[in-house]
Backbone as a chain_set.jsonl record, in Angstrom:
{"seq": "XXXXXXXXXXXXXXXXXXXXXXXXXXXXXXXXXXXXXXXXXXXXXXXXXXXXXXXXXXXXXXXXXX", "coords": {"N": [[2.318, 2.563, 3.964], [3.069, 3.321, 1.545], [5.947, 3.312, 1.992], [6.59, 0.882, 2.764], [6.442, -0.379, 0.255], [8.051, 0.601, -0.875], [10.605, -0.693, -1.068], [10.232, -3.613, -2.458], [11.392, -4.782, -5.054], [11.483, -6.737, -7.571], [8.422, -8.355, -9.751], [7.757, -10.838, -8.393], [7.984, -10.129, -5.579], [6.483, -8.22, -4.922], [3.904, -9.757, -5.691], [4.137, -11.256, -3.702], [4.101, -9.814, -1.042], [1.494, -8.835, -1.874], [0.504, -11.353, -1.274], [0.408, -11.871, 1.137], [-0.74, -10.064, 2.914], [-2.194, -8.771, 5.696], [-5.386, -8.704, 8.544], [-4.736, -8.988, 11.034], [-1.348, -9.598, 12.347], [-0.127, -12.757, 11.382], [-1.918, -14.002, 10.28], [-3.797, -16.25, 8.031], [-2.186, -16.518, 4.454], [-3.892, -14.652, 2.246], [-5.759, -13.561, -0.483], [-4.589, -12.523, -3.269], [-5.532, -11.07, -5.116], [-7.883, -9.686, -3.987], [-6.661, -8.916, -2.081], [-5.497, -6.413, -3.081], [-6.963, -4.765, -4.22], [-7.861, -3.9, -2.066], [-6.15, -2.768, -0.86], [-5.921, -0.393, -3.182], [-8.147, 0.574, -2.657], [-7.687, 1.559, 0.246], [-5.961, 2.859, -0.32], [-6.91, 5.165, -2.31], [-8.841, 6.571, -0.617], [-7.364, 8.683, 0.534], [-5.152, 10.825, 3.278], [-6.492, 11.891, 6.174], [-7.561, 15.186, 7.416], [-6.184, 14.834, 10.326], [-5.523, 14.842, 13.887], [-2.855, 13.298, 13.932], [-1.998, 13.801, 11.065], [0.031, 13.883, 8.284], [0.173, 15.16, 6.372], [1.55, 13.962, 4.163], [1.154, 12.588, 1.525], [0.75, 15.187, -0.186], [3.302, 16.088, -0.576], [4.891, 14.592, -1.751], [6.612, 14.128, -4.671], [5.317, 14.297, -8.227], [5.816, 11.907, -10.357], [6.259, 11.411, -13.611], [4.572, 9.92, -16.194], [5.507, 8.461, -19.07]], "CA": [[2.137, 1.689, 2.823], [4.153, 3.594, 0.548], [7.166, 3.2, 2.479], [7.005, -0.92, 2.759], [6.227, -0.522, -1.164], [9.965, 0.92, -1.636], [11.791, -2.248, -1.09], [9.7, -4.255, -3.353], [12.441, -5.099, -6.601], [10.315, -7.629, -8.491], [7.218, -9.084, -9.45], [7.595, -11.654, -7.714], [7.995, -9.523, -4.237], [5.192, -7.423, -4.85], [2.582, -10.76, -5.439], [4.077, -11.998, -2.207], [3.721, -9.135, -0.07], [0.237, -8.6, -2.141], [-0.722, -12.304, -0.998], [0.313, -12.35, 2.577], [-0.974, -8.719, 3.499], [-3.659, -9.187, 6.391], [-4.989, -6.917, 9.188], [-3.943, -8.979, 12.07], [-0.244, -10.253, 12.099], [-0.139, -14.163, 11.976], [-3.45, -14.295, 9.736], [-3.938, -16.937, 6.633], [-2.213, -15.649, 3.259], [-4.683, -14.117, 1.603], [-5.87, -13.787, -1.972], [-3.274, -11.353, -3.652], [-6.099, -10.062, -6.162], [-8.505, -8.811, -2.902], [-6.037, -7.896, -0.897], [-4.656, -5.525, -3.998], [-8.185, -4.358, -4.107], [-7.917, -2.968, -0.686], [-4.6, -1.416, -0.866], [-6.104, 0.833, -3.213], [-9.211, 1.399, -2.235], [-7.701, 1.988, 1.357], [-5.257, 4.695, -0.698], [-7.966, 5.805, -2.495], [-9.006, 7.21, 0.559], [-6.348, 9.413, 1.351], [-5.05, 11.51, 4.201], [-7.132, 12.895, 6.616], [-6.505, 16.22, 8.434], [-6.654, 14.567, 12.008], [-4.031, 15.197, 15.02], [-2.107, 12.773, 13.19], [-1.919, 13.859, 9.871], [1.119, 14.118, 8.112], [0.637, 16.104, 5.071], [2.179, 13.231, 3.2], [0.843, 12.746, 0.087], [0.784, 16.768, -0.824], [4.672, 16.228, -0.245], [5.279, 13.549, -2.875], [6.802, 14.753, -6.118], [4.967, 13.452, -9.411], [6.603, 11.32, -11.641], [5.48, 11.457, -15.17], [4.687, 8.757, -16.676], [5.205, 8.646, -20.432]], "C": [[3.2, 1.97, 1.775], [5.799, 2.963, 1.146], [7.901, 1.324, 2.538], [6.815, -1.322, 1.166], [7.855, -0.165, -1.517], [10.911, -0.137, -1.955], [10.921, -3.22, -2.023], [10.773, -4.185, -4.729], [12.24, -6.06, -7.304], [9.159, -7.687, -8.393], [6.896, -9.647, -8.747], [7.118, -11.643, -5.77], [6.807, -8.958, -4.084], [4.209, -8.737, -5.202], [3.096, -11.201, -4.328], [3.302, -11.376, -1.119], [2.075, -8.543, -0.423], [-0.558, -9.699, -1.237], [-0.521, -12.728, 0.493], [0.146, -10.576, 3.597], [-2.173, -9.098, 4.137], [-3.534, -7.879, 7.726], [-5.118, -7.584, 10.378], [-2.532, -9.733, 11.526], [-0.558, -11.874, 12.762], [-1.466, -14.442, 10.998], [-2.765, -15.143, 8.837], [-3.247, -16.256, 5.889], [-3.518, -15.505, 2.522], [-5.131, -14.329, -0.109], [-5.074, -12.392, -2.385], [-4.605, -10.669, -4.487], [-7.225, -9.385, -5.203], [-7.847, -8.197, -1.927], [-5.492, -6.469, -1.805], [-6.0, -4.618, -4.018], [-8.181, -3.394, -2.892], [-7.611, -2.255, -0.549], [-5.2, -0.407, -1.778], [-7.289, 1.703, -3.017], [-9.142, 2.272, -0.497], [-6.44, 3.663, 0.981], [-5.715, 5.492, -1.357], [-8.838, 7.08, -1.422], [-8.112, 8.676, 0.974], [-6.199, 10.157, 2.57], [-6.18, 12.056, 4.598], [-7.011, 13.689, 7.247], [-7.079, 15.913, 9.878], [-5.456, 15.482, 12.498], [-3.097, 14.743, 14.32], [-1.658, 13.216, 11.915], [-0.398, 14.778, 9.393], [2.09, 15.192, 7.132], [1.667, 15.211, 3.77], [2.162, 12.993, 1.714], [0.422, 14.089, -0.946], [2.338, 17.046, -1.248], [5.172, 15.394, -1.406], [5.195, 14.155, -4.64], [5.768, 13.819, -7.072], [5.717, 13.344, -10.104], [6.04, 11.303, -13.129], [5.628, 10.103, -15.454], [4.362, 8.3, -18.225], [5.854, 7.393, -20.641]], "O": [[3.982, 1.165, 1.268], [6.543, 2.215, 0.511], [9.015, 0.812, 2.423], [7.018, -2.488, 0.827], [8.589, -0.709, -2.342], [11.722, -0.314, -2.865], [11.897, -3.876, -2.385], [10.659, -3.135, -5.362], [13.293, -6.309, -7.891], [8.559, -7.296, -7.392], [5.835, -9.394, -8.176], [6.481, -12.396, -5.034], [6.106, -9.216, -3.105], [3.233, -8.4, -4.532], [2.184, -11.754, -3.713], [2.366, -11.838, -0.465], [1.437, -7.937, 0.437], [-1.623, -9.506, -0.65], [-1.102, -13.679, 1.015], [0.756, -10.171, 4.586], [-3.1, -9.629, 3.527], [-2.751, -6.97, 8.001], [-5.716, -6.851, 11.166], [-2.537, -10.366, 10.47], [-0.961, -12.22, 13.873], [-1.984, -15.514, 11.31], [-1.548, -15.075, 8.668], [-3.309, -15.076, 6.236], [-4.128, -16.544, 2.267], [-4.734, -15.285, -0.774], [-5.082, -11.365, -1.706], [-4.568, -9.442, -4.396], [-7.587, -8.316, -5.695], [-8.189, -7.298, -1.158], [-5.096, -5.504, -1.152], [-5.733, -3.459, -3.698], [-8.514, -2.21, -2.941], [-8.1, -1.174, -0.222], [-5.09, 0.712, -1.279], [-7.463, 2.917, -3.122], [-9.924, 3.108, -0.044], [-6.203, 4.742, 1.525], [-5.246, 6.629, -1.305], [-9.26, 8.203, -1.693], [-8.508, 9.534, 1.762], [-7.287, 10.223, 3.143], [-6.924, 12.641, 3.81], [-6.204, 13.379, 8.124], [-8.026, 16.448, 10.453], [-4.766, 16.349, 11.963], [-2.299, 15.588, 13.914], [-0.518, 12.784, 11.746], [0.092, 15.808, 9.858], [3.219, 15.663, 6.996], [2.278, 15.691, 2.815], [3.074, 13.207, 0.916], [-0.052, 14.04, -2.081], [2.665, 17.941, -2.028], [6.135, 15.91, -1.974], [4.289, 14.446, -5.422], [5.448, 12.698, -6.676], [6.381, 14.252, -10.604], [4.854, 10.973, -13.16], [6.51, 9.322, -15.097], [3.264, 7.877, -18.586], [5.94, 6.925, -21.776]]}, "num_chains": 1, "name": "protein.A"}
């Protein structure tokens, strides 16, 4: 998620890819304000220590944000 978030360089990009985010490829566009809903309730979530797990988000500097 993060990683297809990098290339995003407007507003405009980020409500697109908000309103055509679905969870098969080829679906309807969506509603950008439930699908935004998702995204963070599905990063809300975070990592879990499976087989998979990447240790990703322990790895990610913080930015301040003043």
């Amino acid at each position: 998620m993060f990683m297809a978030l990098k290339w995003v360089q407007s507003q405009a990009d980020y409500n697109n890819i908000m309103q055509h985010l679905t969870l098969s490829p080829g679906e309807k566009k969506g509603n950008k304000e439930l699908n935004e809903k998702d995204v963070i309730k599905f990063l809300g979530i975070g990592e879990r220590k499976l087989f998979f797990y990447t240790n990703y988000g322990e790895k990610l500097v913080m930015v301040p944000t003043y």
